[in-house]
Each structure stands twice: as structure tokens, then as C-alpha cells.
N, C-alpha and C positions, 0 to 999 in steps of 0.2 A: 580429416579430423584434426583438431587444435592440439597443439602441443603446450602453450602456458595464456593461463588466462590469469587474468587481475581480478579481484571481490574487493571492493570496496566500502568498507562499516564492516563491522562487527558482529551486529545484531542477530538476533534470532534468524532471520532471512538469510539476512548475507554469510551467515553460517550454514544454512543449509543447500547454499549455491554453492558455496565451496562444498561441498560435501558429493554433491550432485555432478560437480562437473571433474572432480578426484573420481568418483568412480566408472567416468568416463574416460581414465587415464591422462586426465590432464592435468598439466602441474598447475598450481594455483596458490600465486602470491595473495595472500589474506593481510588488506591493510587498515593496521590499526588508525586512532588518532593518538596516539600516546606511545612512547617507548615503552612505559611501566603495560600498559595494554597488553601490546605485542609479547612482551616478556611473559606473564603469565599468561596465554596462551600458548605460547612454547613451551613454558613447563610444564604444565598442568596435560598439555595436549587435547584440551577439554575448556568449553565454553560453558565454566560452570554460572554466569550473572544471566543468560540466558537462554542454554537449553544444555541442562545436568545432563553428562549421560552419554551424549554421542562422543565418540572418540574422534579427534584429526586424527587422521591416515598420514604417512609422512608425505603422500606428496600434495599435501594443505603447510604453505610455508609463513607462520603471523612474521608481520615488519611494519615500521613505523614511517619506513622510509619508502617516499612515492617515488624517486628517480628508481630504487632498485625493484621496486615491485613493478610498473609498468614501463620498463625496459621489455624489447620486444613481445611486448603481450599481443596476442592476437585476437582477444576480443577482455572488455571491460564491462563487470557487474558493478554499476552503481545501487547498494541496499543503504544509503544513508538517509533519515528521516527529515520530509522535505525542511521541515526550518529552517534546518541547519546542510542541506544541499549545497546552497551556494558558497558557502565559507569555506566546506570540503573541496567543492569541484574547482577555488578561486588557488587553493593549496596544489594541489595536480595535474592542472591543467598543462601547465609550463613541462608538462615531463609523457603529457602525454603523443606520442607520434602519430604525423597527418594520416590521415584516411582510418585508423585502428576502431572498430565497431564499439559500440556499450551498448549495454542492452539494461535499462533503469527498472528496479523494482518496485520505487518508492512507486507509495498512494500516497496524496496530498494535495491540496494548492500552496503557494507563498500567498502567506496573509499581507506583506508588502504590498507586492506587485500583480498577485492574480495570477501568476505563471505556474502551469504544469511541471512536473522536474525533469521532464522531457524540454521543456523549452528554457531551464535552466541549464543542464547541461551542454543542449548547443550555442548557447551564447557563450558557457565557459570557454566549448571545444569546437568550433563552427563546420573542422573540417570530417568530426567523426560522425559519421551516420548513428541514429538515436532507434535502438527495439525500444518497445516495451511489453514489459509480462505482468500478468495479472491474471484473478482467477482466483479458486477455493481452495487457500492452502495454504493451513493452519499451519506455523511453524514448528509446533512438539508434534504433529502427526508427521510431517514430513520428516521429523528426525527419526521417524520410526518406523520408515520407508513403508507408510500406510498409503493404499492408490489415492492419487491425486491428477488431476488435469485439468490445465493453464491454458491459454493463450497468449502467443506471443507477435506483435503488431510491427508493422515498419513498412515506408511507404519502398523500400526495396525488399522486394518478394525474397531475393537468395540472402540478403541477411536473416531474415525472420527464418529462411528456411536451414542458413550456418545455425542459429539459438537454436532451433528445433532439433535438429540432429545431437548437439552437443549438451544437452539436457537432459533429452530423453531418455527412460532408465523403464526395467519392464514393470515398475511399480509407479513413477511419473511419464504421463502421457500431454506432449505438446503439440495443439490445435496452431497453425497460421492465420493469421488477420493484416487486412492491409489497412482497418479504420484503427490508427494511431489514438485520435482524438476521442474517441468512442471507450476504448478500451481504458484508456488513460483517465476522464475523465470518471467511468465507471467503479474503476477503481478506488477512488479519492470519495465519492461520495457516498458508497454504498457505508462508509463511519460513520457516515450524519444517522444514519438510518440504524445503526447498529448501538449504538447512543441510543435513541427514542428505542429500542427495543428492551434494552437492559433497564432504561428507566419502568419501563412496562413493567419489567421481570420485579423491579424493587418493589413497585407496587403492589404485587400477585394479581393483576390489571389481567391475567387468563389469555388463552392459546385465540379465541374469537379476536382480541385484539390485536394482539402478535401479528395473525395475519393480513386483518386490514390494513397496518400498518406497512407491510411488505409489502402490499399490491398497491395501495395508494402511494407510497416511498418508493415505488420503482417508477410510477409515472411523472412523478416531477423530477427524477435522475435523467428519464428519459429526453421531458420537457425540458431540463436546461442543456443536454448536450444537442440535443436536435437544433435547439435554437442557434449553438455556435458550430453547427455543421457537420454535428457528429451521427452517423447510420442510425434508423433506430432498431436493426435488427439489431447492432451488436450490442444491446441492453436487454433482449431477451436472451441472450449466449452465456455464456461462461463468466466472461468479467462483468458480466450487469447482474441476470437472475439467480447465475450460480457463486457469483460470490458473495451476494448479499444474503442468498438463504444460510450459507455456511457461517458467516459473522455471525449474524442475529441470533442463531441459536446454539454455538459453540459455547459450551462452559467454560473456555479454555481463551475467548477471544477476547486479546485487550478491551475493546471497545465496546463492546455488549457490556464484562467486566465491570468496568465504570462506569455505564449507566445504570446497571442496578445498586451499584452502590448508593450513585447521586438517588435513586428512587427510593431507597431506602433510610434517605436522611443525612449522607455524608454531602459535607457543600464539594461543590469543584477542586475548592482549593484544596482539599484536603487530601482528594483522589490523585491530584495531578502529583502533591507532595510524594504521598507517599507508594506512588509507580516504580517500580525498579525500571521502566520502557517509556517509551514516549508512546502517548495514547494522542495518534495524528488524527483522528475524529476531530478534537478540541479546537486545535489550530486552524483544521479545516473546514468548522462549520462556521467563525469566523470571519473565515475567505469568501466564503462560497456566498454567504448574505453580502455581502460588497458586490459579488460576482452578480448575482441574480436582481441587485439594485440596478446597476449600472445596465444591463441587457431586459429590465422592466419582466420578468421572468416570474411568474408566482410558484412557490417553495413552501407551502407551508408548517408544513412538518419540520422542514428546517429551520426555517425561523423561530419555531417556538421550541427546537432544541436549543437554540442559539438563547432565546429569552430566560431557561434554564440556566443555564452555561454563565452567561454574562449581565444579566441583568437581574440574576436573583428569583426570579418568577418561583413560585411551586410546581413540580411535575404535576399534580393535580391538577390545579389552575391553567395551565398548560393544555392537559388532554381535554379538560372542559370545554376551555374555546375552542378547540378544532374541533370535538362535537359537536359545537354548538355553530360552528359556520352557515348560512345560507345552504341551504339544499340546492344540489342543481344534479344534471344528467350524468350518470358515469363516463357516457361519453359521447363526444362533441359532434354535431350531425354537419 
């Protein structure tokens, strides 16, 4: 078992990693971006900007400073929100030692570059092997150690199977997977899909919708990862069907959240302002229209979340064309 591990961000997540791997008995450097950050989390002992309520344990230690946090750490949580990944991992990297595991929570693409934050972080860190977890797991239920179960990906079995052990808790339960891509991938898109659902909910567009929207939404998640290599079991598992049913219908999920707002008449910008979190949906639908241009990939659902989003379109107008597309076979003979 691990004796000090690193969380890096703050956020909702990477607050309940450290939380998760404290009750594993492990110490855990919690690294802010800010000295003022870290300062009120050590006072406070409490992450009250986003999740009121859970107490740091003392062996959760907030610091601003990356040499002293990942000093001998034996495995690193990256929960930082991909946009901002690379600017964090370009701060750390320099302090982090050869071979030391991370194991990345983010969901997202780089709207830049099309890159997963699995394949941003290895470019920060080239020589640390890269997990990643993903899965149904709402941040205020995990802080209220309600059952939840993850998977966690890496093309080395005994890292995935180190996260797995030093996780697990008899209230969170962690699955292995070796399709990184698959997982990773799943992860990041199942927002597009959680967006077009909350726009639904703005609409009171009804529970018949809601679900075509999931079945039809999980096969162009499916469609784009297959196309770049990714298993298509692991889109019906955990990080595909189970964490996309949890977004779309959590009351509590950023990204469902904002799109019922946008369905109920608030523009984008207005949702994005006034977020206390980053809603990585946004960034990532995007990415992902770039992504699905460039690999000739048809999305459609995502596109015309994207046409919402950025081109102003009406959800209405929206849901209309896609009902109103060509009829063809559910599925492909």
C-alpha cells in the first residue's frame, strides 16, 4: 500500500480523491494553484467553493508548492480541467520523478490540439506511465460516501491494478480495463450528450426523448471512438453507458445543469459566467466537431449541440432537424 500520494486541482474530484485515498491511510499532498487557495483550505479544513461539508482529515495536506507536494509521491492524481491541463502539468512537471505513476481524472478534449489529458500529460511527463478513471461519480455523492463504481484504464495491468487497490473503499468499488482510449474517450463525450439532455429538461421535451437521445448519443460516442481504435465493449461498461445515464439525469450534474438552463432561454454565455466550475461539456463539444471533421465521422447530435453553443441556433430548431433527418435503419447490415 502507498504511503503519500499527490491530487492535483482542487476541484470537486480532486477533493474527493484526496479524500478517498486519506482513508486509505495515505498521506496526501493536495495541490493548490494559488498560495491564497491552499491557505484557505488549511484553514477552513473544508472545500467550501466546491463541495460544503466534507472535512480534510489531517492526513489531506493543501500546498501551493509542486517541489514539496510531489516530492517522493508514489502515485499522482491529475483532477485538473482539461483546458487548463497543460499549463498546470507545464508548472509540475520539472518536480515530478522518473517512473512515479498518475493516474488523470479529467474528462475532455484540448480544443487546440485534439489531445486527451492522458496524452497531455505524457508529453508533460514522458517517463510516468498514464491510468485513467472514469465512470458514475457524481462529486456531492461521493462526498457522502454513497456506492459508486469506476473504472480504471492503463496499458500496464499492475498500475491499473496499484489505482485499484489504493481506491477502493467498501462504499467505492474499482473495475480494471486496459482500453485507455475507450475509457478516456467515453468519458469526455458522454458532456456532449449530457448538454443535449438538460437542453431537453429546459424544454420539458419528456422522458421518450431523454431516452432516445441516450441510445442514439451513445452510438455516435461509440462511432467516434471505434473509428480512433477504441473497444466498442468498453462504451457499453461503466465509462460509456454507465456514466452517461448518471450525467443526463443527475440533478446535481454540471453539464445536464447548463443545458437546461441554455433550454430554458439562458444564452451560453451567460451559463458559462455565472458557473462557480468549469462545465468541460462546452470546451468539449467544440473539440470534438474538429475531431469528428478531420476523421469524416458523423455526430449528429453533437453538432447541433455545438450549433446551440456557438452558432446561436435555437434548441428547438435544433431538435427539429434531427427529427427531421432522412430516415434510415437502426442498424447497419
Amino acid at each position: 500500500m502507498l504511503t503519500k500520494a499527490t491530487v492535483i486541482g482542487t476541484g470537486g474530484m480532486g477533493t474527493v480523491v484526496a479524500h478517498l485515498l486519506a482513508s486509505n491511510d495515505v498521506h496526501v499532498a493536495f495541490l493548490a494553484r494559488t498560495m491564497e487557495r491552499a491557505h484557505t483550505l488549511l484553514f477552513d479544513r473544508e472545500n467550501r467553493r466546491h463541495l460544503p461539508g466534507l472535512r480534510l482529515v489531517q492526513r489531506i495536506t493543501p500546498t501551493a508548492d509542486p517541489a514539496a507536494a510531489l516530492a517522493n509521491s508514489e502515485l499522482i492524481v491529475s483532477a485538473i480541467p482539461c483546458q487548463f491541463l497543460r499549463r498546470e502539468w507545464s508548472r509540475c512537471a520539472a518536480h515530478v520523478e522518473p517512473g512515479t505513476p498518475v493516474c488523470s481524472v479529467t474528462k475532455g478534449v484540448e480544443i487546440e490540439t485534439m489531445k486527451r489529458p492522458s496524452e497531455i500529460i505524457s508529453a508533460a511527463s514522458p517517463d510516468s506511465p498514464v491510468a485513467v478513471l472514469s465512470g458514475p461519480s457524481v462529486a456531492p455523492e461521493l462526498a457522502r460516501c454513497l456506492p459508486a463504481t469506476v473504472v480504471v484504464a492503463c496499458v500496464r495491468a499492475d498500475i491499473a491494478c496499484m489505482v485499484q487497490e489504493v481506491m477502493s473503499t467498501s462504499w467505492f468499488r474499482v473495475y480494471t480495463n486496459l482500453d485507455v482510449l475507450g475509457v478516456e474517450l467515453a468519458g469526455a463525450l458522454k458532456n456532449i450528450i449530457a448538454l443535449a439532455a438538460g437542453i431537453l429538461d429546459g424544454l420539458r421535451a419528456g422522458d421518450n426523448a431523454k431516452a432516445a437521445l441516450l441510445t442514439r448519443g451513445l452510438v455516435e460516442i461509440t462511432r467516434l471512438g471505434v473509428s480512433m481504435g477504441a473497444k466498442p465493449e468498453t462504451f457499453g461498461g461503466l465509462a460509456g453507458v454507465g456514466d452517461l445515464v448518471t450525467t443526463c439525469v443527475s440533478p446535481i450534474g454540471r453539464n445536464r445543469s447548463a443545458g437546461e438552463r441554455i433550454g430554458a432561454g439562458v444564452s451560453p454565455e451567460q451559463v458559462i459566467e455565472q458557473s462557480t466550475s468549469v462545465i468541460e461539456g462546452i470546451p468539449t463539444t467544440r473539440a470534438v466537431v474538429q475531431l469528428a471533421a478531420k476523421l469524416g465521422v458523423e455526430m449528429p447530435i453533437t453538432r447541433a449541440v455545438y450549433e446551440v453553443l456557438f452558432e446561436r441556433k435555437s434548441p428547438i430548431a435544433a431538435i427539429s432537424e434531427l427529427m427531421s433527418r432522412p430516415p434510415k435503419a437502426e442498424q447497419r447490415c
